[in-house]
C-alpha positions as CSV (number, residue, x, y, z in Angstrom):
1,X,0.0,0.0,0.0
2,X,2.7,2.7,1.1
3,X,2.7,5.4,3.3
4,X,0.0,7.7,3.8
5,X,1.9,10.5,2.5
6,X,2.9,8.5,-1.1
7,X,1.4,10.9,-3.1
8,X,3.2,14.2,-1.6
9,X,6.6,12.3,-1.1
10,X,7.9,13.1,-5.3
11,X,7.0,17.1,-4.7
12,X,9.5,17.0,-1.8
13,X,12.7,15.9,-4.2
14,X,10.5,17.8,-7.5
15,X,11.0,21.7,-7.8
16,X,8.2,23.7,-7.9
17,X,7.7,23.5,-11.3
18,X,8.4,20.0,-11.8
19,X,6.1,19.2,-9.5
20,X,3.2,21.8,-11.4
21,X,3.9,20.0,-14.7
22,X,3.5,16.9,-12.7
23,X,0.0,17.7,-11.2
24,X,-1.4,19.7,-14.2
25,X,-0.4,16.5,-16.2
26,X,-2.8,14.2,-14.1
27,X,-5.6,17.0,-13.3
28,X,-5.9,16.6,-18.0
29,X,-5.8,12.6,-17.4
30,X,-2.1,13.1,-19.9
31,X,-0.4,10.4,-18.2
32,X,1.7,10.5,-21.7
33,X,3.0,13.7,-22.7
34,X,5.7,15.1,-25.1
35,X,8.1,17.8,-25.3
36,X,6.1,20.7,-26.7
37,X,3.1,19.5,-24.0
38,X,6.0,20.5,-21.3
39,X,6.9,23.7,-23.3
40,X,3.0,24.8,-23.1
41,X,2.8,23.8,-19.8
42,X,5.6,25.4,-18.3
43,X,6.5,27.9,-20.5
44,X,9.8,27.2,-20.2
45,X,12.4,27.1,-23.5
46,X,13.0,24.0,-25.3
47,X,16.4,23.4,-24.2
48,X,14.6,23.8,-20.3
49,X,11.9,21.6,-20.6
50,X,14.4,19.2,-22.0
51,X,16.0,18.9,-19.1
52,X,13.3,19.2,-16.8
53,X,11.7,15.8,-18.6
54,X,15.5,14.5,-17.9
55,X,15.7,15.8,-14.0
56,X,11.6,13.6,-13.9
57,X,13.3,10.4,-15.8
58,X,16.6,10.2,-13.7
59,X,14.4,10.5,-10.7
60,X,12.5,7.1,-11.9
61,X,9.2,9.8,-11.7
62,X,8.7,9.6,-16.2
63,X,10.4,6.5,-18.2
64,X,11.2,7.6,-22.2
65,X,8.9,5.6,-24.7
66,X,10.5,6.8,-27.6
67,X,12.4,10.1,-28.6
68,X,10.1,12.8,-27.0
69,X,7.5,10.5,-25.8
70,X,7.0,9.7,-21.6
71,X,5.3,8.3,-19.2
72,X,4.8,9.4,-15.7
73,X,5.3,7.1,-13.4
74,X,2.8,6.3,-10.8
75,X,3.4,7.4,-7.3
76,X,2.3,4.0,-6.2
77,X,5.0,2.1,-7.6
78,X,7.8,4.6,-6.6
79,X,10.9,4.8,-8.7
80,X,9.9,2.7,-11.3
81,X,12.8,3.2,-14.2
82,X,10.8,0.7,-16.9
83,X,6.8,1.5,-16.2
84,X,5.2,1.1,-19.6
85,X,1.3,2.1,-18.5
86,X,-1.3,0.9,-20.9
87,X,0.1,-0.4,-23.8
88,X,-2.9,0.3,-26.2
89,X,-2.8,3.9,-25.1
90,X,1.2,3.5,-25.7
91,X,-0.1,2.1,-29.5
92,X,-1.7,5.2,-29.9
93,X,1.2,7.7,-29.0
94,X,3.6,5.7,-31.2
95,X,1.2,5.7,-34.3
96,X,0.7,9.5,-33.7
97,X,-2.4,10.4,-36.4
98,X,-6.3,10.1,-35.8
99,X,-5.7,7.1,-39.5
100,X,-5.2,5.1,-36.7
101,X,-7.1,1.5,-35.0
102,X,-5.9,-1.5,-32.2
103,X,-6.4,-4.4,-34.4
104,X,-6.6,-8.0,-35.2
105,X,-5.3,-9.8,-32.0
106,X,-4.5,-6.9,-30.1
107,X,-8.4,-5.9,-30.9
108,X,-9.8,-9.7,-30.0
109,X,-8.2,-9.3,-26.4
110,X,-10.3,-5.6,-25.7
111,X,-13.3,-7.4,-27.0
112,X,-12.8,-10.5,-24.5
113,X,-12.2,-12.7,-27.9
114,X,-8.7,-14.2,-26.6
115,X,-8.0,-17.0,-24.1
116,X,-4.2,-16.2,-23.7
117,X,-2.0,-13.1,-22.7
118,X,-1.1,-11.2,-25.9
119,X,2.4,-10.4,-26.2
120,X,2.5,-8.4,-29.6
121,X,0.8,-4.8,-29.6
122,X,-1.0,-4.8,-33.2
123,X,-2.2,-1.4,-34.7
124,X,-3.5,-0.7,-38.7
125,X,-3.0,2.3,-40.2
126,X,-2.4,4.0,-43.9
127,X,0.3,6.0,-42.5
128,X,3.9,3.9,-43.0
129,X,5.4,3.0,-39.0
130,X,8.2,0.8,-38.5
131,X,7.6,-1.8,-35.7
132,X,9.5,-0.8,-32.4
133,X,9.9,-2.5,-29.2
134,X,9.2,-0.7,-26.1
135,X,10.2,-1.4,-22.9
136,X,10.1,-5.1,-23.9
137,X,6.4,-4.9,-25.4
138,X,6.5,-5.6,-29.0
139,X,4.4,-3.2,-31.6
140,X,3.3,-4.1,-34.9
141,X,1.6,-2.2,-37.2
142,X,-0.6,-3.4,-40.5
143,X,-0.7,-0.9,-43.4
144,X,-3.9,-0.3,-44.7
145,X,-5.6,1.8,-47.7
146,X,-7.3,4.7,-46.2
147,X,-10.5,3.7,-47.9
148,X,-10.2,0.5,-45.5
149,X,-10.4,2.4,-42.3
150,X,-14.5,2.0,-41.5
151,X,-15.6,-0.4,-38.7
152,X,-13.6,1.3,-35.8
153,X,-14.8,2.6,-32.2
154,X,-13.6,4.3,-29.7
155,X,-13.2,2.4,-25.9
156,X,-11.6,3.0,-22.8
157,X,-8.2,1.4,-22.6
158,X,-7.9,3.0,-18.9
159,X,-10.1,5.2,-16.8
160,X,-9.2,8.5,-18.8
161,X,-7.7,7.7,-22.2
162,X,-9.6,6.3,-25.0
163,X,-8.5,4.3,-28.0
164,X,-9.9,3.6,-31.7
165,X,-10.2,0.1,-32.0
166,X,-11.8,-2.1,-35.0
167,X,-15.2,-3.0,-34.1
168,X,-16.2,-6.8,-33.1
169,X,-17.3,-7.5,-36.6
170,X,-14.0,-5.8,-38.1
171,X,-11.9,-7.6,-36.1
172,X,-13.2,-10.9,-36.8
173,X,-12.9,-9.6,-40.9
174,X,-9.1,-8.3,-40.4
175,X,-8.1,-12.0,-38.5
176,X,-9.6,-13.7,-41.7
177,X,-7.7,-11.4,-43.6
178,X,-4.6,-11.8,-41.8
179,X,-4.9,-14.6,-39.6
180,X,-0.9,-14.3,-39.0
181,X,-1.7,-11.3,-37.0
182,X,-4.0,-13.3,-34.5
183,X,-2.3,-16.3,-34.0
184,X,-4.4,-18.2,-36.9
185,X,-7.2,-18.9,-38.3
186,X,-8.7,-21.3,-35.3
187,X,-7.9,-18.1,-33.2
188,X,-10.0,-16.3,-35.2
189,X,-12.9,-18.8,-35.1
190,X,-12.7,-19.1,-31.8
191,X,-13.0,-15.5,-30.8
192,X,-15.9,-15.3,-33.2
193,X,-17.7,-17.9,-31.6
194,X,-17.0,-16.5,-28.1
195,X,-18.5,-13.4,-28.9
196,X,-21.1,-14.4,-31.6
197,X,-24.0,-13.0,-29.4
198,X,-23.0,-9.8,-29.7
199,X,-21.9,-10.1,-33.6
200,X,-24.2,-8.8,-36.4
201,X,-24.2,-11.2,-39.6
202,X,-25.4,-8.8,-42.0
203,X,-22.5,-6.3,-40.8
204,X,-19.8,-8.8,-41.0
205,X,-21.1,-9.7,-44.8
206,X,-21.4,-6.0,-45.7
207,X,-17.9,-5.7,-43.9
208,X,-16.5,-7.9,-46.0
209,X,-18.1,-7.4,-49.3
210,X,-17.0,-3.5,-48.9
211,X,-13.2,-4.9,-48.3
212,X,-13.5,-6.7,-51.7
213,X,-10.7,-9.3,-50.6
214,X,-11.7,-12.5,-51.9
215,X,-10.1,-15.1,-49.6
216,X,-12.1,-12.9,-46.6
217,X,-15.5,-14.2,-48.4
218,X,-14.6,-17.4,-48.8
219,X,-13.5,-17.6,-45.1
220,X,-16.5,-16.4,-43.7
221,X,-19.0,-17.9,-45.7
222,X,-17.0,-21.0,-45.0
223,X,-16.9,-20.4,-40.7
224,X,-20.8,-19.4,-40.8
225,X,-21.1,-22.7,-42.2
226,X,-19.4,-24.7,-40.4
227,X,-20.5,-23.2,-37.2
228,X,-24.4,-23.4,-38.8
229,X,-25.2,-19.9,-38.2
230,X,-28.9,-19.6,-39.8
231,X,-28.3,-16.6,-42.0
232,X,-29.3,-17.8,-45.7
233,X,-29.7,-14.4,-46.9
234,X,-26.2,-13.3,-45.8
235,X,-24.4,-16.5,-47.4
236,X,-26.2,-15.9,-50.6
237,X,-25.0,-12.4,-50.8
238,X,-21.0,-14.3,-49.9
239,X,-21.8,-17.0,-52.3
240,X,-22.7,-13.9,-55.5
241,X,-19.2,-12.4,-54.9
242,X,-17.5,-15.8,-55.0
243,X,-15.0,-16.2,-58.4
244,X,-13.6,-19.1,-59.6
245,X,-9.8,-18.8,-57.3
246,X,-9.6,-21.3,-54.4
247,X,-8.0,-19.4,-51.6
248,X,-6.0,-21.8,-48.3
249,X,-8.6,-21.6,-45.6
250,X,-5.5,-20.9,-43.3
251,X,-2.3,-19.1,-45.1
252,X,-0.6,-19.9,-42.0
253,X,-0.6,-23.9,-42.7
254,X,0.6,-25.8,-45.2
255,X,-0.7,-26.5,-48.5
256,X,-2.8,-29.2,-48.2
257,X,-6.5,-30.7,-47.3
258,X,-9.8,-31.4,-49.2
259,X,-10.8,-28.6,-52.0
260,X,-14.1,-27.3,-50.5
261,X,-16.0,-26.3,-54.5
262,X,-19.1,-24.5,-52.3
263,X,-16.7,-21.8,-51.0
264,X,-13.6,-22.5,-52.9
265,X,-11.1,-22.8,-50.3
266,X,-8.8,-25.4,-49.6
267,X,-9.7,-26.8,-46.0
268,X,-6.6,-26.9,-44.7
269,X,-7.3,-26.5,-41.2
270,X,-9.6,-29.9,-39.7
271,X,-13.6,-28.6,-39.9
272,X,-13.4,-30.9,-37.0
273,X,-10.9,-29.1,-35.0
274,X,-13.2,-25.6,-35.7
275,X,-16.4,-27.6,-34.6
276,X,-14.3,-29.1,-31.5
277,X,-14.6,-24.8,-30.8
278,X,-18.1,-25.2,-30.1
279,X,-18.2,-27.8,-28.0
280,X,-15.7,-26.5,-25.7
């Protein structure tokens, strides 16, 4: 728990003006901040802000993220010299532009669609950013086109900071897009079949129609199948977009498995090992 007096002890080794930067900091719930943040704040000089971020970092009170990016520590863990915070708020500050969403697996564990830790931080955006690893958290991020950025929300990743994140039926579209990203297709199905109260066919048809990616189709009209989903409407509208390509039903696995001619995939995962999934 710590003392009583935790929360004043940093203001007693913090100048005044460290310790105003500090406070006015958590009064805008900015647990991450940046340079020119500090300059506004403080109204201090570049070079001064500079080192006052230093003076917080040496202290253990801020750790650096990345080149003018930090993280104040919080008072309850004391001099903390590697405290990351929320890593999907962390995902926004590195991707740094609104073009932004949390995605595939990274998306399935902030809609309860995972049954094991993630240990990869996965963002899509149009905008070009090279993976980085932070602190020992990996980040990945998908290109997109920007016409692909539709199906996104906005949740709380921690009391006061928000993130875009794809929206339950996106994210079940981007992990059949890119299963590598979510551990594989059976990760996929699974988290689809945990949530699939709360997912709206005609939305994830529409998704994926609007996405034009043929192996997505054949995926999903291939999973709403096997998992019987009564939906004849929607699989008629998958089965019209269908052409004559067979697409692996997992690009993960090897080539192999029956040729499935109703949705033109190559079943290379066992249906029964995706049926097994709803069972469990």
């Amino acid at each position: 728990m710590g003392t009583p007096h935790a929360d004043h002890e940093p203001s007693k080794t913090l100048g005044p003006q460290a310790a105003r930067l500090v406070a006015i900091l958590h009064e805008r719930g900015r647990t991450l901040f940046t340079h020119a943040e500090v300059e506004e704040i403080t109204g201090l000089s570049a070079k001064s802000a500079r080192n006052l971020v230093a003076g917080l970092v040496n202290r253990g009170l801020a750790t650096r993220l990345k080149p003018g990016l930090f993280i104040l520590v919080p008072f309850e863990l004391g001099r903390e010299r590697e405290y990351l915070g929320n890593p999907y708020v962390v995902a926004r500050e590195l991707a740094d532009t609104p073009a932004y969403y949390v995605s595939h697996a990274s998306a399935m564990d902030l809609h309860q669609m995972v049954t094991q830790p993630q240990l990869a931080v996965c963002v899509t955006s149009p905008k070009a950013i090279r993976p980085r690893t932070v602190l020992g958290t990996e980040f990945r991020f998908v290109r997109c086109k920007r016409e692909d950025l539709f199906g996104i929300v906005e949740l709380w990743a921690t009391k006061t900071e928000r993130v875009r994140v794809s929206d339950l039926e996106r994210t079940v579209i981007d992990g059949l897009k890119q299963p590598e990203h979510c551990g594989g297709l059976t990760e996929v199905a699974k988290g689809f079949w945990m949530r699939r109260d709360a997912i709206t066919v005609p939305k994830l048809v529409d998704y994926a129609l609007r996405l034009g990616v043929g192996a997505v189709v054949r995926r999903l009209g291939f999973l709403l199948e096997t998992f019987e989903v009564e939906a004849p409407a929607e699989i008629d509208r998958l089965r019209a977009a269908l052409t004559a390509t067979y697409a692996p039903l997992d690009p993960l696995m090897p080539a192999e498995g029956p040729w499935n001619a109703r949705w033109r995939v190559r079943v290379n995962v066992e249906p029964d090992e995706l049926r097994a999934l709803v069972r469990t």
